[in-house]
C-alpha positions as a Markdown table, in Angstrom:
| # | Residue | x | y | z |
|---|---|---|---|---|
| 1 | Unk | 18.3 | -6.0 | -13.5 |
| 2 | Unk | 14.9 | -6.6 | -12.9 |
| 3 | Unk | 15.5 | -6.2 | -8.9 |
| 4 | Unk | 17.5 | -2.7 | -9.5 |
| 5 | Unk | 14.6 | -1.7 | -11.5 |
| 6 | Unk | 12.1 | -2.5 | -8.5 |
| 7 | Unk | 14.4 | -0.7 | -5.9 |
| 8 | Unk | 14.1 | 2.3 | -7.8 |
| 9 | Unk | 10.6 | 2.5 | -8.2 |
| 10 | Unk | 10.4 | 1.5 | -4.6 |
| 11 | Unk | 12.6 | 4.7 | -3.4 |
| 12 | Unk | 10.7 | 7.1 | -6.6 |
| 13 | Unk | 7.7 | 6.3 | -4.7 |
| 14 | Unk | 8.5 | 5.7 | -1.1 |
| 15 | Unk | 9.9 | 9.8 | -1.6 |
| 16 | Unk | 6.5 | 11.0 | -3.1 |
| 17 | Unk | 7.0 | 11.1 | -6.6 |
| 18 | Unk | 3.8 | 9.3 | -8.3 |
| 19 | Unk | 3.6 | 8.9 | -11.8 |
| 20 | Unk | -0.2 | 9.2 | -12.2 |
| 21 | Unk | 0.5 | 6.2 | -15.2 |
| 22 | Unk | 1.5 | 4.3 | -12.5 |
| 23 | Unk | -0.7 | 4.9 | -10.1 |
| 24 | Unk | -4.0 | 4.2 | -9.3 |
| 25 | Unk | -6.4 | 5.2 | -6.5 |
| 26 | Unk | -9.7 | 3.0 | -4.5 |
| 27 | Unk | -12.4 | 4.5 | -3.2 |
| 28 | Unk | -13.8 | 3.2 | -0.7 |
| 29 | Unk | -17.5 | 4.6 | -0.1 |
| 30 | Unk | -20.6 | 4.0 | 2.5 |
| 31 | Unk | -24.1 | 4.6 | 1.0 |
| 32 | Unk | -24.9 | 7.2 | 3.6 |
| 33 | Unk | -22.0 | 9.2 | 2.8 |
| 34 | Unk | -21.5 | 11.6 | 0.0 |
| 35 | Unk | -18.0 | 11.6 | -0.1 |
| 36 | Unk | -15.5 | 8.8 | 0.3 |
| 37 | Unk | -14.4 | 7.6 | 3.5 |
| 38 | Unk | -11.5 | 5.9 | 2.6 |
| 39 | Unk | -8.8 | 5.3 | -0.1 |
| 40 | Unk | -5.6 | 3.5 | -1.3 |
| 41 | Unk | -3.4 | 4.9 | -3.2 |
| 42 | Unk | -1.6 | 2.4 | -5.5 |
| 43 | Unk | 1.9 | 2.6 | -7.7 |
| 44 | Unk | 2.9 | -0.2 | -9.8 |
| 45 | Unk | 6.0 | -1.0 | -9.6 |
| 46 | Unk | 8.2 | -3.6 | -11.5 |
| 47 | Unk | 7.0 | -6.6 | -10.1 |
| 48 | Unk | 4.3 | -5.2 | -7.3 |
| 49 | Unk | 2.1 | -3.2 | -6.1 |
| 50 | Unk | 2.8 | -0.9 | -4.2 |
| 51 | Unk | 0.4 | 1.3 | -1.2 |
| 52 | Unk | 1.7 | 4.5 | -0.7 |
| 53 | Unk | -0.5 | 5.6 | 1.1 |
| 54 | Unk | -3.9 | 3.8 | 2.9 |
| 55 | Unk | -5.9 | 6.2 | 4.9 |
| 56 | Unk | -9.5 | 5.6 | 6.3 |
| 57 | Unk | -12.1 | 8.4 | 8.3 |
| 58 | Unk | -10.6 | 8.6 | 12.1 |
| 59 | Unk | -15.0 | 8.2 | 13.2 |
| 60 | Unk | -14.7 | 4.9 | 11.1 |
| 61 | Unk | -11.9 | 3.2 | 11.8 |
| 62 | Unk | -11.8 | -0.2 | 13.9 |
| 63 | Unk | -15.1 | -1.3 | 11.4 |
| 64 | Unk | -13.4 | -3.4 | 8.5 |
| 65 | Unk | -12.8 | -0.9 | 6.0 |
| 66 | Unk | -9.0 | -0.5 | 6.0 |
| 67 | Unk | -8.7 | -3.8 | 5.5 |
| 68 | Unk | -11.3 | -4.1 | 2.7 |
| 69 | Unk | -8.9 | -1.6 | 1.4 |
| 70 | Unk | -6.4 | -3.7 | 1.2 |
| 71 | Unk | -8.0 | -7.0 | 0.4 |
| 72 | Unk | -9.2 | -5.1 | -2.5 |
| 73 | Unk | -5.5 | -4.0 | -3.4 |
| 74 | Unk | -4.6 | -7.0 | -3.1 |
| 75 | Unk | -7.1 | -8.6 | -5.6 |
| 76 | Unk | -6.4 | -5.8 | -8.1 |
| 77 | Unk | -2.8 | -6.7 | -8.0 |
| 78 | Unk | -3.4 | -10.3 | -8.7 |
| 79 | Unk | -5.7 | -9.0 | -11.8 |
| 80 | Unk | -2.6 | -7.2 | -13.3 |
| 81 | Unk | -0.5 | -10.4 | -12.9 |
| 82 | Unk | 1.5 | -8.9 | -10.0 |
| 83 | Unk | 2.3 | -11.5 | -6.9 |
| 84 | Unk | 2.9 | -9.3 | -4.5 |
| 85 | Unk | 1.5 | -5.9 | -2.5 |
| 86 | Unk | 3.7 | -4.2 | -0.7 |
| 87 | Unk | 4.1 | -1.5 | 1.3 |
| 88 | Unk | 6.4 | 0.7 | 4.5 |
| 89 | Unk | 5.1 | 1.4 | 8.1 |
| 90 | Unk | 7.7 | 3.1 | 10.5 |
| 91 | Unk | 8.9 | 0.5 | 12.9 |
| 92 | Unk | 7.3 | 2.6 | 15.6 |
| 93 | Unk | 3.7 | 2.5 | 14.5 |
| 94 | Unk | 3.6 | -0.6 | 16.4 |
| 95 | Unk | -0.9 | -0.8 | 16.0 |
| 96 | Unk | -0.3 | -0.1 | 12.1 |
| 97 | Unk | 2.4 | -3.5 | 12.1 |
| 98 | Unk | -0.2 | -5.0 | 14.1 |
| 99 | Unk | -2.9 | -4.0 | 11.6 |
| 100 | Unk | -0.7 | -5.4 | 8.7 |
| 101 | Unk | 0.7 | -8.7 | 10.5 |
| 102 | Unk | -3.1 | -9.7 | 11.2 |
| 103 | Unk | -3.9 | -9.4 | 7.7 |
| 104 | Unk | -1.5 | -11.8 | 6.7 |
| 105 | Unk | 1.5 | -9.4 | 5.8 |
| 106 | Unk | 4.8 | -10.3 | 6.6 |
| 107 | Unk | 7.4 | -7.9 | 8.1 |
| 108 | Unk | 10.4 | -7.5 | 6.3 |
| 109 | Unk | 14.2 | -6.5 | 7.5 |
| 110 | Unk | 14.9 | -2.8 | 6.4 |
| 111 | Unk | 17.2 | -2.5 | 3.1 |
| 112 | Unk | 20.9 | -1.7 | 3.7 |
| 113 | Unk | 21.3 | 2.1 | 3.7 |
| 114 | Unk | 24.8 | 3.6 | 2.5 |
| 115 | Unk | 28.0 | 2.3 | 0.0 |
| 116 | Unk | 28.1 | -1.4 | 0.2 |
């Protein structure tokens, strides 16, 4: 039960539907900026978390801040007691698998679409 319950919550948020209960947003700011440069937004799922979205300034990409990002997703998930962060990238954003698989993220098979 516990996996249907994390498949639905996967597909709720992987369509755009956030509950803002569920969800939480990082900031990710420089001290000569007024305004954020970056963010992750973050929905908990059953048994992850889950980035729906990561998104960093196009001038300050390529510097370290995505993946500060992440590696501070990542430690806010293990605070909540969740094991995982998780996450989709189309299979043609080849520099964003890239991105992922040199932060230590592992590439899964796509889920089974249809009856069966």
């Amino acid at each position: 039960e516990g996996e249907e319950e994390e498949e639905e919550d996967l597909l709720e948020t992987l369509c755009g539907v956030h509950d803002p209960e569920r969800c939480l947003v990082l900031l990710c700011w420089l001290p000569s900026r007024r305004e954020p440069v970056g963010f992750a937004l973050l929905c908990r799922l059953t048994a992850s978390l889950h980035v729906a979205n990561l998104c960093v300034d196009a001038a300050l990409r390529r510097r370290g801040l995505g993946a500060l990002l992440l590696r501070s997703s990542s430690a806010l998930a293990a605070s909540m007691g969740l094991h995982k962060l998780t996450g989709s990238v189309a299979a043609s954003s080849l520099h964003l698998l890239d991105f992922y698989a040199r932060l230590g993220a592992a590439a899964l098979p796509p889920p089974p679409c249809g009856p069966g």
